[in-house]
C-alpha positions as CSV (number, residue, x, y, z in Angstrom):
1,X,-131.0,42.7,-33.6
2,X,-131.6,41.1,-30.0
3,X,-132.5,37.9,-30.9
4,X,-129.9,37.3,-33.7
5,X,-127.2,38.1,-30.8
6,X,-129.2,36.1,-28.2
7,X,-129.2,33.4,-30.6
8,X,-125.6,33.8,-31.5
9,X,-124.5,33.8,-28.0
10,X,-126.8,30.4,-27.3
11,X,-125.4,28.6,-29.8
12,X,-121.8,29.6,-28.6
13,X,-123.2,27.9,-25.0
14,X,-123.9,25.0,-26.6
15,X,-120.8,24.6,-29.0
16,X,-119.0,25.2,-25.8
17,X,-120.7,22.6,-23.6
18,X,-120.3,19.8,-26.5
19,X,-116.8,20.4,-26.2
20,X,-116.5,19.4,-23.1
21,X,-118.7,16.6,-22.9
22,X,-116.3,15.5,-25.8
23,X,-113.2,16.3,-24.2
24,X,-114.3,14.6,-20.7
25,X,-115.2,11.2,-23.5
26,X,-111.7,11.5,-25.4
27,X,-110.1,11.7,-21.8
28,X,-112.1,8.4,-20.5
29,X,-111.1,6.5,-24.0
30,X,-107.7,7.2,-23.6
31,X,-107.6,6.3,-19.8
32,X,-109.2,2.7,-21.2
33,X,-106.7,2.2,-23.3
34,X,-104.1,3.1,-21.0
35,X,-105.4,0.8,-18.6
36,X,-105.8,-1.8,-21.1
37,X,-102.1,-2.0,-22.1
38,X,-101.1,-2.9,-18.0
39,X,-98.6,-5.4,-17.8
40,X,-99.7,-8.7,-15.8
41,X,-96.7,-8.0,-13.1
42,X,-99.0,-4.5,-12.9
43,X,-101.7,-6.6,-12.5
44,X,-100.2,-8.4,-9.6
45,X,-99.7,-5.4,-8.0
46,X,-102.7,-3.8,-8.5
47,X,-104.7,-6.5,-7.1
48,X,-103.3,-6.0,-3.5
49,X,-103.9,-2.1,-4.0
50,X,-106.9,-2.0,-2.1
51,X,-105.9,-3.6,0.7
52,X,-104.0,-1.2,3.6
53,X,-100.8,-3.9,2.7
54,X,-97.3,-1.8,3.0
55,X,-95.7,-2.6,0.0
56,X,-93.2,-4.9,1.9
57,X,-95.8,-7.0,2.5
58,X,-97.1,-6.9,-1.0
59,X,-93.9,-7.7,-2.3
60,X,-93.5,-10.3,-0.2
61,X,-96.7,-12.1,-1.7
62,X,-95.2,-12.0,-5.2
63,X,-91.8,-13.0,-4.1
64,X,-90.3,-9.9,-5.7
65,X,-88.6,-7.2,-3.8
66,X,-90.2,-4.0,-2.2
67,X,-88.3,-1.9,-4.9
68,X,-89.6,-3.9,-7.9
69,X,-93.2,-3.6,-5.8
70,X,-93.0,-0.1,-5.6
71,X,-91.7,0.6,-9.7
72,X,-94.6,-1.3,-11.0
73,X,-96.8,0.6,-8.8
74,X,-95.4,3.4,-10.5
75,X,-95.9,2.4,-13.7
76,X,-99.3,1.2,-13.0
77,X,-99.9,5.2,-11.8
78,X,-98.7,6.4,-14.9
79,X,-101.1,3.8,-16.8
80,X,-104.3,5.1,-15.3
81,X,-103.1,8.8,-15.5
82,X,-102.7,8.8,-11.7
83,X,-100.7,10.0,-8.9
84,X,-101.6,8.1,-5.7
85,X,-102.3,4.9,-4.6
86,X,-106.0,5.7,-3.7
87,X,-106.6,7.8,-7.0
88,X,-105.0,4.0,-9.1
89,X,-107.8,1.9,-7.0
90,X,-110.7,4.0,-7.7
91,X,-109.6,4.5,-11.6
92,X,-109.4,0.6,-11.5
93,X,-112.2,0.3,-9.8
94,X,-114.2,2.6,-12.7
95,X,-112.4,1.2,-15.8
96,X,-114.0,-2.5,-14.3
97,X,-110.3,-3.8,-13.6
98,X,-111.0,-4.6,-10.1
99,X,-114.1,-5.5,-8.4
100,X,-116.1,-2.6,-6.8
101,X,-116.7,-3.0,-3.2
């Protein structure tokens, strides 16, 4: 009766809630590896990502060309599964690729 249903439905809950905490795991796994597989002219860039440097000025510093700054920014987004500039430092930040401050 009312408990077999109770019990049903609990165990549903908690089939449901491992799924997640699974899903939320895969999606950090895959975000490591991602991260893992960043170039070292990424790199470059990313370690002047933190700083409130146009990308002029950043480009300057690596003697390459605003343009080239900006595409391996992009590329660096699309690495860490981002879409800002903010959202790539504090992924880098959590995946240990650049020091916490």
């Amino acid at each position: 009766g009312q408990a077999a249903a109770d019990a049903v439905a609990e165990d549903i809950a908690t089939a449901e809630a491992a799924d997640e905490v699974a899903a939320e795991a895969t999606s950090q796994a895959g975000a490591r590896v991602r991260a893992a597989s960043i170039t070292m002219a990424e790199a470059q860039v990313l370690r002047y990502l933190p700083a409130p440097l146009p990308f002029s000025v950043i480009a300057g510093k690596l003697g390459i060309s605003r343009s080239a700054a900006k595409e391996r920014a992009a590329r660096l987004y699309a690495r860490l599964g981002v879409h800002s500039r903010d959202e790539a430092v504090s992924q880098a930040r959590s995946l240990g690729l650049i020091r916490a401050r």
